[in-house]
C-alpha positions as CSV (number, residue, x, y, z in Angstrom):
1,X,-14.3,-14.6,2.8
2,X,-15.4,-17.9,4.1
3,X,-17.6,-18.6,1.1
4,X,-14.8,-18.4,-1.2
5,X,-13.6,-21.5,-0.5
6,X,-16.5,-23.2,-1.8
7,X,-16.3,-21.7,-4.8
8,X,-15.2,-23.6,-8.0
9,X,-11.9,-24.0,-9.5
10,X,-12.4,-23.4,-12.6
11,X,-9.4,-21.3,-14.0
12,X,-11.4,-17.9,-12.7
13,X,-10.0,-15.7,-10.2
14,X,-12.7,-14.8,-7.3
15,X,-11.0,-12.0,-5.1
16,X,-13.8,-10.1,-2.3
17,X,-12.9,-6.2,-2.4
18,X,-14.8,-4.5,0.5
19,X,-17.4,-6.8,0.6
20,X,-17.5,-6.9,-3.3
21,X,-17.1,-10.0,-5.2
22,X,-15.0,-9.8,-8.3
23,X,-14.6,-12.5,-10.8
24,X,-11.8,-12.4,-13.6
25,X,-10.9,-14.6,-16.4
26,X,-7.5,-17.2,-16.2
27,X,-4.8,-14.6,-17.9
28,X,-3.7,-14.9,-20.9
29,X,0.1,-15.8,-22.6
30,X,1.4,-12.3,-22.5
31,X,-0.1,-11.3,-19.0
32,X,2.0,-14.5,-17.9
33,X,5.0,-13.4,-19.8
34,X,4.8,-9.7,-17.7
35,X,4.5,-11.3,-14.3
36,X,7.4,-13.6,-15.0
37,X,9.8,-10.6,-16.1
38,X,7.9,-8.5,-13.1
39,X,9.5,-11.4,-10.7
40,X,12.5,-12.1,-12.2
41,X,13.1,-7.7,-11.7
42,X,11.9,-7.9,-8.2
43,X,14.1,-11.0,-6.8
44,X,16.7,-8.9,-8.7
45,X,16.5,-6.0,-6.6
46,X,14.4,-7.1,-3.4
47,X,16.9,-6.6,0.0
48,X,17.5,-10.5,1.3
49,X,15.2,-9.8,4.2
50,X,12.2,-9.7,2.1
51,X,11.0,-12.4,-0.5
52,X,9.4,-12.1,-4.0
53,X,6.2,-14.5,-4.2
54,X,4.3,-15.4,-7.6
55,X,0.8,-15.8,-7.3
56,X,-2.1,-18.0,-6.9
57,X,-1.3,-17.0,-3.0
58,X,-4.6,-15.8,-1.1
59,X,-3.6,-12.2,0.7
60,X,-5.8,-11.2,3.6
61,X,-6.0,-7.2,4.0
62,X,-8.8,-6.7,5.7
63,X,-12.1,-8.8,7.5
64,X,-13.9,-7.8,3.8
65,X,-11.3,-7.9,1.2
66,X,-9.3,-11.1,0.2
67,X,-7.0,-10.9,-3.0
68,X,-5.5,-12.9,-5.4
69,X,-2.2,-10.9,-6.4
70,X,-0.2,-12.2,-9.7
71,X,3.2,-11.3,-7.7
72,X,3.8,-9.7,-4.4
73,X,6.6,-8.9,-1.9
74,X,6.4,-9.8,1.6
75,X,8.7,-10.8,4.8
76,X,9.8,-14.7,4.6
């Protein structure tokens, strides 16, 4: 996970998955467009005591496996 910070930024999205590295392409207009309505539905319903986040946002889940979700929900 520590490497990952020296990697480039470039527009690519480097996430580790069990030990894995996986690299994806900057997304596209209508990728964007579905995270923004994904959001806006979330905030909508999400209870106050938990907070919608857009993405870039590193998420730790495990000593192997660092993700790059487009949109999560987490407590503040």
């Amino acid at each position: 996970i520590e490497d990952l910070e020296g990697f480039p930024s470039d527009g690519n999205r480097y996430e580790l998955i069990e030990g894995t590295l996986h690299v994806a392409p900057s997304p596209r207009f209508p990728h964007q467009r579905a995270i923004g309505n994904l959001f806006h539905l979330l905030r909508q319903a999400s209870p106050p005591d938990l907070e919608v986040v857009l993405g870039p946002f590193d998420v730790l889940l495990g000593p192997d496996t660092m993700v790059e979700p487009d949109v999560f929900v987490t407590r503040p």
